[in-house]
N, C-alpha and C positions, 0 to 999 in steps of 0.2 A: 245318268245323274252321278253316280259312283266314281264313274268313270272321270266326269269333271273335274270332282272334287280331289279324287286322287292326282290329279295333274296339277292341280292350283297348290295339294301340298308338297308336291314335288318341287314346283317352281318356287316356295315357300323356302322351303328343305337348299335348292342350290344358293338360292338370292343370300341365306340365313350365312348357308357355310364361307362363302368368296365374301361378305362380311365381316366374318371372323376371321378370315384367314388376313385380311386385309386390315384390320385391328391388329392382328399379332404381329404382322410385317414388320408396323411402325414402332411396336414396343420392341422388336428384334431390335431396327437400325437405331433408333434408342439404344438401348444397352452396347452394342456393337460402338456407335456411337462413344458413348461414357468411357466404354472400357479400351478402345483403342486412346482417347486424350490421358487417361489415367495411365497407360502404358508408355506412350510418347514422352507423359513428362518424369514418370519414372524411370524411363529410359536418359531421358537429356539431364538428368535433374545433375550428373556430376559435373558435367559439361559448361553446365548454367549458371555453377556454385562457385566454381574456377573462374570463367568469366568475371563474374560480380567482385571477386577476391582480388582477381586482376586489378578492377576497373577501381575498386577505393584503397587500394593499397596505394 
């Protein structure tokens, strides 16, 4: 009986964790996400400015 139940919270205990961990993944590539576009266009942004300066001059 013991035996059971501790196996059912085990299987409880992994299913719980590979859950979370699979939650967090997506808030990673989320942020990871954000923060590479936020970097990209910080990075372009003199490149873009110039451009646009070009283009209605």
């Amino acid at each position: 009986m013991s035996e059971t139940v501790l196996r059912i919270c085990i299987v409880i205990g992994c299913v719980g964790t590979v859950w979370l961990i699979l939650k967090a993944v997506k808030w990673i590539w989320k942020i990871l996400f954000i923060a590479g576009l936020v970097t990209a266009v910080w990075f372009f942004y003199p490149a873009i400015e110039a451009f646009f300066k070009t283009l209605l001059s």
